[in-house]
Every structure is written in C-alpha cells, then in structure tokens.
C-alpha positions in Angstrom: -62.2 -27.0 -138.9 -62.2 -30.0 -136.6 -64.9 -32.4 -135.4 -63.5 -30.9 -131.5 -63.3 -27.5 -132.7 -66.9 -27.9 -134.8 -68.4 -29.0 -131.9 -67.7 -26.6 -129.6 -70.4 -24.3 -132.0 -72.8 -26.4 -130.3 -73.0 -24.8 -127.1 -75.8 -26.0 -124.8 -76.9 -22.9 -123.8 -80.5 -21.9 -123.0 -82.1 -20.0 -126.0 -81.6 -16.8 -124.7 -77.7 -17.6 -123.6 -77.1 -19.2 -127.7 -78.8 -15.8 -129.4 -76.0 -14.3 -127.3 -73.2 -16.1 -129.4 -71.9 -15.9 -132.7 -72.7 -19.1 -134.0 -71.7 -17.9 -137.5 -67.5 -17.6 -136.5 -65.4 -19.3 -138.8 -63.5 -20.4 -135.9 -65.5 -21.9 -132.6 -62.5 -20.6 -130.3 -63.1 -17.3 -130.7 -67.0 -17.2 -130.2 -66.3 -17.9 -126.9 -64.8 -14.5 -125.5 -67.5 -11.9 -124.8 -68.2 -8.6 -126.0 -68.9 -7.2 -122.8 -69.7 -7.7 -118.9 -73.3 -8.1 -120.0 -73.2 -10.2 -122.4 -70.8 -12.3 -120.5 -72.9 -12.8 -117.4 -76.3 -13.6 -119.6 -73.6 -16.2 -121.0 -72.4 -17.6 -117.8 -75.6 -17.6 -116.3 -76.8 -19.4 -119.2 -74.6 -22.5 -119.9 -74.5 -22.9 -115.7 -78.5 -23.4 -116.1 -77.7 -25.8 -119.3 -75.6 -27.9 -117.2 -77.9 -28.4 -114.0 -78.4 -32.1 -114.8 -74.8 -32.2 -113.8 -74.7 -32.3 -110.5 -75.2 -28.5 -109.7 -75.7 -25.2 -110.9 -76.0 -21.1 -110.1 -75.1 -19.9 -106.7 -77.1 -17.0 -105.3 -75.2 -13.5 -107.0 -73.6 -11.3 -105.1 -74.2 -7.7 -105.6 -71.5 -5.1 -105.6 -72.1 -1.6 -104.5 -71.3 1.2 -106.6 -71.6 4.9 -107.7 -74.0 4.6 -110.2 -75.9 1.9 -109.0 -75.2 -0.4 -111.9 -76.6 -4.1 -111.4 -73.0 -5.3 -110.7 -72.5 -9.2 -109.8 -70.2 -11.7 -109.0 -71.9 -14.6 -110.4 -70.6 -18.4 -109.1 -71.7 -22.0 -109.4 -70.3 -25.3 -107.9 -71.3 -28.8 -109.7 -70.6 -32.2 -107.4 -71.1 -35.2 -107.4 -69.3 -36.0 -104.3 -66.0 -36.1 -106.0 -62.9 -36.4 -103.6 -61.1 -33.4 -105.3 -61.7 -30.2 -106.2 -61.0 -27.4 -109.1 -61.9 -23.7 -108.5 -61.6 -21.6 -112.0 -61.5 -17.7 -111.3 -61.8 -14.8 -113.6 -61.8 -11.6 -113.9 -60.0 -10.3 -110.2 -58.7 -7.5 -112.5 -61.6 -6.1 -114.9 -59.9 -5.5 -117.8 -58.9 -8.7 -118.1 -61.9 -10.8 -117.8 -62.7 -11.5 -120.8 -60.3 -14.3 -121.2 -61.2 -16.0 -117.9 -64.8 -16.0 -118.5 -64.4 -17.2 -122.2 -62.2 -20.0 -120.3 -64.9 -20.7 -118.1 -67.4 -21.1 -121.1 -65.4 -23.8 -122.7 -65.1 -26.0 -119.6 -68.6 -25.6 -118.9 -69.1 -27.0 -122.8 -66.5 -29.1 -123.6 -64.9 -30.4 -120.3 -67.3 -30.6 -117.1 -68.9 -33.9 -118.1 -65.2 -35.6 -118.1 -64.3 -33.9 -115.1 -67.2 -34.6 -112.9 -67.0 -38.2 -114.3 -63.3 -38.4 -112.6 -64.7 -37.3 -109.1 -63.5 -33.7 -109.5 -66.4 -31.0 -108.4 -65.9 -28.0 -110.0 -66.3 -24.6 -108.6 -66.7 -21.5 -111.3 -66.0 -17.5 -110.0 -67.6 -15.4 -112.8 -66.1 -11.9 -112.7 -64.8 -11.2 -109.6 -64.7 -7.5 -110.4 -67.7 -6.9 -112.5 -67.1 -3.2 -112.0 -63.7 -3.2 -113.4 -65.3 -5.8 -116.3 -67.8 -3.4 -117.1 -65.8 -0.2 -116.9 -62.5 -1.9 -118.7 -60.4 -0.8 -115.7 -58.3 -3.2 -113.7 -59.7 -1.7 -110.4 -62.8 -2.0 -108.9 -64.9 1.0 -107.8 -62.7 2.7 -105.2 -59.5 2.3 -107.5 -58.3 -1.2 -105.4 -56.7 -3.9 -107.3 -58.4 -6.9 -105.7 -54.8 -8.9 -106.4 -53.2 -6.6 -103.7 -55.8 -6.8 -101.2 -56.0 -10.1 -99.2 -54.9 -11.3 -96.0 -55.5 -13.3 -93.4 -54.6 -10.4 -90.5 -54.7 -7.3 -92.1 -50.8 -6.5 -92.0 -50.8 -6.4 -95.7 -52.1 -2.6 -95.5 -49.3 -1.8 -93.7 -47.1 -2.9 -95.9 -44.4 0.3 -96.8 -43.7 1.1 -100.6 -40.7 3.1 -100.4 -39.8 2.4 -104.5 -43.8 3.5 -105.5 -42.9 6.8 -103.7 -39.6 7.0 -105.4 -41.3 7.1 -108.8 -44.5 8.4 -107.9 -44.1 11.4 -110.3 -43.4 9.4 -112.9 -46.1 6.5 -111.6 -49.0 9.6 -111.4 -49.0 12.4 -113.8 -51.3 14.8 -112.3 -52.5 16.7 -115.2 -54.5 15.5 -118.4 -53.3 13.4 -121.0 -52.1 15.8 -123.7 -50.9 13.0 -126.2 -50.9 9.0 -125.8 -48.0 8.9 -127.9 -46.0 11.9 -126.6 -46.6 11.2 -123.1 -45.8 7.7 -123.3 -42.4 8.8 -125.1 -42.0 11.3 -122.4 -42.6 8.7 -119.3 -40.2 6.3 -121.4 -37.7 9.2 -121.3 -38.1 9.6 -117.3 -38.0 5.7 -117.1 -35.3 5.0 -119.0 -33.0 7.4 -117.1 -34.0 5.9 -114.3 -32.6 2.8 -115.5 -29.2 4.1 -116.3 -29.2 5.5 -113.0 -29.6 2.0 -111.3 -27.2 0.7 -113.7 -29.8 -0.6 -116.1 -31.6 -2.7 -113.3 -35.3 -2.4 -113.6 -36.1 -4.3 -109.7 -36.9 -1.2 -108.2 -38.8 0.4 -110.8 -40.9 -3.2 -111.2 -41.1 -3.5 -107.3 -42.4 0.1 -107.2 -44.8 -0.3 -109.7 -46.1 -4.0 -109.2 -45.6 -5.1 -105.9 -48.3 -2.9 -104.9 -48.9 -0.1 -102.9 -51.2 0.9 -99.4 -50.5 4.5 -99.1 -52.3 6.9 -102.3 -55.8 5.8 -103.0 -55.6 7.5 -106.6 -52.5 5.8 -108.1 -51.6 2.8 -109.7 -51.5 -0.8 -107.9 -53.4 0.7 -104.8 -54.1 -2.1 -102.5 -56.9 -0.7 -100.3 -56.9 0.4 -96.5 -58.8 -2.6 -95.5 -61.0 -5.4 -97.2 -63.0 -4.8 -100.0 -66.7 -6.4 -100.4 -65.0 -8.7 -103.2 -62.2 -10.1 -100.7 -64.9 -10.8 -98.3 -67.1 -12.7 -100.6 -64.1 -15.1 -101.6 -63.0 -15.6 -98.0 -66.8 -16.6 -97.3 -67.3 -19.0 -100.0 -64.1 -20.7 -100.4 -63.8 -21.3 -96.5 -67.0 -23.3 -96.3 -65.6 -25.3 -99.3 -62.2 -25.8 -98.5 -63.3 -26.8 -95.3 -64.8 -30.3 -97.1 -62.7 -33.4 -96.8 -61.2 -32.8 -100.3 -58.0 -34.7 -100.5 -56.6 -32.1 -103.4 -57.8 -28.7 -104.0 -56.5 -26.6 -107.3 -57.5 -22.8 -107.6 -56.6 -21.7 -111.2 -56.7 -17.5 -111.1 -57.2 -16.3 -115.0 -55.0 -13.3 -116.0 -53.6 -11.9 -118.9 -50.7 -9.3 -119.4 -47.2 -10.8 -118.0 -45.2 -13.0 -120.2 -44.4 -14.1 -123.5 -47.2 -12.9 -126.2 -49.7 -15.9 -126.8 -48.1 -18.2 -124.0 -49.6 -19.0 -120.5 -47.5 -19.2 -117.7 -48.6 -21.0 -114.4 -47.3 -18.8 -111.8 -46.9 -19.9 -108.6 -47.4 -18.4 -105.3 -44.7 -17.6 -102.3 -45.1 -21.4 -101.1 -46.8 -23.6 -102.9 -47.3 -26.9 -101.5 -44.3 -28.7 -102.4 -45.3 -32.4 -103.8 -49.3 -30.1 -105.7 -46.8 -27.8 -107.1 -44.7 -30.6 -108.6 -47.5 -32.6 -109.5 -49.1 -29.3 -111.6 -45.7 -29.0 -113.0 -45.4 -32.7 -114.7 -48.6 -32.2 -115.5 -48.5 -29.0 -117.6 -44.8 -28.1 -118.4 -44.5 -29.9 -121.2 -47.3 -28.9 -123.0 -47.1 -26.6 -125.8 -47.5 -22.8 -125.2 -47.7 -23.2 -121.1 -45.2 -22.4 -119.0 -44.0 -23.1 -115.5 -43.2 -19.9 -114.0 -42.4 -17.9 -110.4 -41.6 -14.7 -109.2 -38.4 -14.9 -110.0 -38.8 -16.1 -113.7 -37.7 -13.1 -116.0 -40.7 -10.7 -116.8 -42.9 -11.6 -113.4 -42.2 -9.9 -110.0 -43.5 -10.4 -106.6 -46.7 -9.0 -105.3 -48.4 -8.2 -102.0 -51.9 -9.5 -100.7 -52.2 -11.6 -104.1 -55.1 -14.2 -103.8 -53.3 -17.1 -104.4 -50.9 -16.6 -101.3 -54.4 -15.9 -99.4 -56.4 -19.3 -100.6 -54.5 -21.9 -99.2 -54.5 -20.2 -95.3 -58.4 -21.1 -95.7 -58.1 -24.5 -95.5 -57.8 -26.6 -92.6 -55.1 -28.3 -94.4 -53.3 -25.7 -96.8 -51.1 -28.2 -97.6 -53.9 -30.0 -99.7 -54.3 -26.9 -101.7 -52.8 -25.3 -104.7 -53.3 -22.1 -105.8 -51.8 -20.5 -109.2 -52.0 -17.6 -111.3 -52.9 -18.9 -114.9 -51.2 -15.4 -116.9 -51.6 -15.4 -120.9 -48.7 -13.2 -122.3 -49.7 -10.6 -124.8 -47.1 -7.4 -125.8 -44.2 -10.0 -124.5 -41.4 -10.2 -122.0 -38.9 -7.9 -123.6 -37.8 -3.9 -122.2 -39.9 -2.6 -124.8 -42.9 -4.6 -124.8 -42.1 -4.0 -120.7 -42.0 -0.1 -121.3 -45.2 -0.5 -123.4 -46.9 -2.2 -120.6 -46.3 0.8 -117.9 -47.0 3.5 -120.1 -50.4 2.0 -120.7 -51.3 1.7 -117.6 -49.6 4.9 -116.1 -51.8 6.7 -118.9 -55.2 4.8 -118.2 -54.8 5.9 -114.8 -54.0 9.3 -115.8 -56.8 9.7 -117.9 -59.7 8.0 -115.5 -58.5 10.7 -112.4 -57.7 13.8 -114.6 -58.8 13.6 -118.0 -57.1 13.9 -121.5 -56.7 17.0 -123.6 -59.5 15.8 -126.4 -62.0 12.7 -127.1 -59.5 11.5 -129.7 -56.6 11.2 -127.1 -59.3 9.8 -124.3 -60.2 7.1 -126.6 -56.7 6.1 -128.2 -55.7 5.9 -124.1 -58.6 3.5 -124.1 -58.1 1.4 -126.8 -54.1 1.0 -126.1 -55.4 0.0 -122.8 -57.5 -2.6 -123.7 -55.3 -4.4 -126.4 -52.8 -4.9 -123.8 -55.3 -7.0 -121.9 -58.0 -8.5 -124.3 -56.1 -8.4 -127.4 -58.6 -8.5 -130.5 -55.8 -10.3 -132.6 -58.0 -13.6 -133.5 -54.6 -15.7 -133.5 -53.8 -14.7 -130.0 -57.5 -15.8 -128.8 -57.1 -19.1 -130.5 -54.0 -19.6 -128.0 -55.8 -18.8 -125.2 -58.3 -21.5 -126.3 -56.1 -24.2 -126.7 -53.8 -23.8 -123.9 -57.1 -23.5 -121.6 -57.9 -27.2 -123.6 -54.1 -28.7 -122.7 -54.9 -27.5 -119.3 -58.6 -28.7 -118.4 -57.5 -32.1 -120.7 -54.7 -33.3 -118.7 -56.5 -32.5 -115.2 -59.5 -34.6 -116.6 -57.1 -37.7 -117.0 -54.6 -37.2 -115.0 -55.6 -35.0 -111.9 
C-alpha cells in the first residue's frame, strides 16, 4: 500500500466518527464508503467537527418530513477562509446512489481540504440531499420525486408534456407484483426490444421516455413532482445566499453513479455551460485517466428535465461565473445490454415498492439487483471511484 493511500487510514475523525470506520481494510479507499445513511451522517458529521480549525464547520441540519417520522437530514457545512472561489460537492440527489458521493466527500474532507483552502478555494459540502431515498435505497424521495427532475426557476418544468413516457407506460409500470426478477426482466426485454425493431432499432424515444422525466403519474418511474419539493427549496435557499458572494469562479460538482462506461466517471455537462468554465474544467480533467468529458449527446447519456445543474447557475447574479456538472461513475456500462439491464432494474424496483412481488426471495433479489447497479460492492470498482475523485480534487487544488 502507499504512504497516500496508508494515510488516508488515518482519518481525523472524532472518536465516535473513527469507531465508525473500518480501520482494519486492507485497502484505505474502500473504508471510505458507508454501510448505510446512518452510519454515513455520524461520519460526515464527524470529520466536518475534525476539521473546524479550518476555517468552518456543520451548518444547522435540515429535517425532512416523512411517513414514519424517521430523523431524516440533509446535513451541510462550508469552510472559508475568504477565498475568491468556490467548490460546492453534492451527493446523494438520488438515494440509492449516495453512497459514492458521501464516501467522495469523506476523502476531501481528509486528504484534500487543507490544500484547497490554502489556494483560496472555500468549500461548500451537501451531505445526502435525499436522506430518505439514502436510507430506503430508492432513488426517490418520500413522495416518489426524483429530486434531478424537479428544479426550476418558474415552475414551467411541471408542465413539461411526456408524450414517449405515455407511449411505453405499460411497459414503464407493470401494475401487478413481481412474479420473477429474472422472468419479468426477460419479459420487459422482450416488450423493449420489439420496440426497438419497430423504430428501426433507435432507442431515443424509449430513453427520452424513460429518462427525460416525467410530470403527469406520481407512481411511475422518473416522476418529477407537481411542484417543489422541501429538498429543492433547501438548495435554492442556501446556494442563493452563497452564490450571491463576490466569488470570481464557482464549480458545483453533483455525485452520481449509473450512466456510462463501468468504473469510469464522466463530467457531464449541463444545457449551457458557461463557455470559457466549461473549457477550463475540460483541460483540466480530460486527460486524466478513467474521467471523461461528456454531454447529452455523448453515446449512453440523454437529456433530462428540471436537472439541478441547469437550475444552479440561474442563482447567481452572474451565472456566467458558475459551473455546474454532473460527476456520473459508470457501473453495468454503455452497451444495449448493460442499457436493457439498467431499465429492467429500475422498472422492477419500482414495481415491487408500489405493488409487491410474489415471495421475500423475489422482493429481495429485486433489491439487491437494484442496489448493485448503483453502489456496486465490487472492491475494484470502489477503488476507481476513489482515485478518479483524487485526479479530480488534485488538479482543482493546483490548478483551479
């Protein structure tokens, strides 16, 4: 192992937040993803409160309603020193994909804040922006939104028509239980694949359908809400007092995981990204190994609706001084199959949350399909995720 790697064992946490670790890992990258929302706030909450000699610390929590009353918070702190630019680091918009994010956001606050504050940066951490989702391994939050379709500045994004999510609906949402995860998903293959011979092997409307999201069935998949949700609000509030600061350069990094090639992380940009921050992020990164520069129109990606990083520059006086990304970490891959993979696992995860599945065997083999295409277990895919998110804070520490 290396000194770099060796030392990142050493996590300054309070004694509480280290317990929570796994200090005996034979590889430091990987003790850095959580085990759960829990565990992962105590952690976050934790090294923020190591770090307050830095120039800041924890932001007061904001509380999420919910059904059962769970004690459900987006957790956030912002270290300055009066630096001239700023970097916001996001995870966990969709749930079941947090865990990434939040490990991400563990390693800057050990191995890379120091070198960042020291460069005049202030740094700005969103822990779990849907603990709900985080907690409950779902992408949504409690009333089935997915927080990445719901922002705007005017409210025109809930009218926003989906006539290809209504052309596929059926296929989209089963309304019956799960009887099989494997003969279902071969069935909704089936029903997809003809649909794709039918459109002479195009798959833009079935993608658009499925991904661009949707404002008009509250139960199905991509649903983008009828109006704001808490989550959208708290963002707008917070990053409006901050952008509103006389940053010269503002960079909002969103952590995903899903789209893309397995073990690689695309920088995705937004509609339109300020030309000369977009082109300074991509000498920055593109040649680094395992990251990608990518758009909506790279192979694999698609465009969505209300997506937060189209939303976060509007909130600054000057959004031409801000960029906003969407940091994605690949893990089935970019090909038909692993694409066909990727619907059927979420079409079925959906299923089974609204109407069940025929036995606890096929419930949890829904589950666990579900969760491996978004927090893969595989130890070399975490070590990627690790050292693309070290490339990443590296370069912005010399070079941003």
């Amino acid at each position: 192992m290396s000194r770099f790697w060796a030392a990142a064992l050493l996590l300054a946490f309070t004694s509480r937040g280290a317990a929570a670790l796994n200090l005996s890992a034979p590889d430091a990258r990987l003790a850095f993803f959580p085990n759960s929302y829990d565990q992962s706030r105590e952690r976050f909450r934790a090294a923020v409160a190591a770090k307050a000699n830095q120039g800041g610390g924890l932001l007061p929590p904001f509380a999420i309603a919910n059904p059962a009353d769970e004690d459900l918070t987006i957790d956030h702190a912002l270290f300055s020193r009066g630096g001239d630019r700023l970097l916001v680091v996001q995870s966990g918009i969709h749930g079941s994909e947090a865990a990434s994010g939040a490990a991400v956001q563990l390693f800057l606050l050990d191995q890379h804040l120091d070198a960042l504050l020291s460069r005049g940066i202030d740094v700005y951490l969103i822990h779990a922006l849907n603990p709900w989702g985080f907690k409950h391994d779902r992408r949504t939050d409690q009333d089935n939104i997915n927080l990445n379709r719901n922002f705007t500045i005017d409210g025109s994004v809930y009218r926003t028509p989906s006539p290809d999510y209504q052309r596929f609906r059926s296929i989209f949402e089963p309304t019956q239980p799960v009887s099989s995860d494997w003969i279902d998903s071969f069935t909704g293959d089936a029903k997809l694949l003809a649909n794709l011979v039918a459109d002479g092997f195009s798959s833009r409307s079935i993608v658009d359908g499925l991904d661009n999201g949707q404002y008009r069935f509250p139960q199905g998949l991509n649903y983008g809400g009828s109006g704001p949700a808490a989550q959208t609000g708290f963002l707008r509030g917070q990053l409006a007092e901050l952008l509103a600061r006389p940053y010269k350069k503002i960079l909002f990094l969103d952590f995903h995981t899903g789209l893309g090639k397995a073990g690689t992380l695309a920088v995705i940009k937004g509609k339109n990204p300020s030309p000369p921050l977009m082109a300074e992020m991509s000498a920055l990164l593109d040649q680094q190994d395992g990251i990608e520069i990518s758009s909506a129109e790279t192979p694999g990606f698609f465009a969505t609706s209300g997506d937060v990083i189209d939303f976060v520059p509007s909130l600054s006086p000057n959004p031409h001084q801000v960029l906003a990304v969407t940091m994605e970490y690949g893990t089935l891959g970019a090909d038909l199959i692993a694409q066909l993979k990727s619907v059927q696992r979420l079409i079925l995860e959906n299923q089974n949350f609204f109407h069940g599945s025929a036995s606890l065997a096929v419930e949890a083999a829904v589950k666990r399909n579900f969760a491996e295409l978004f927090n893969p277990t595989d130890p070399g895919w975490r070590r990627k995720v690790m050292d693309a998110a070290n490339r990443v804070f590296s370069q912005l520490a010399v070079k941003y």
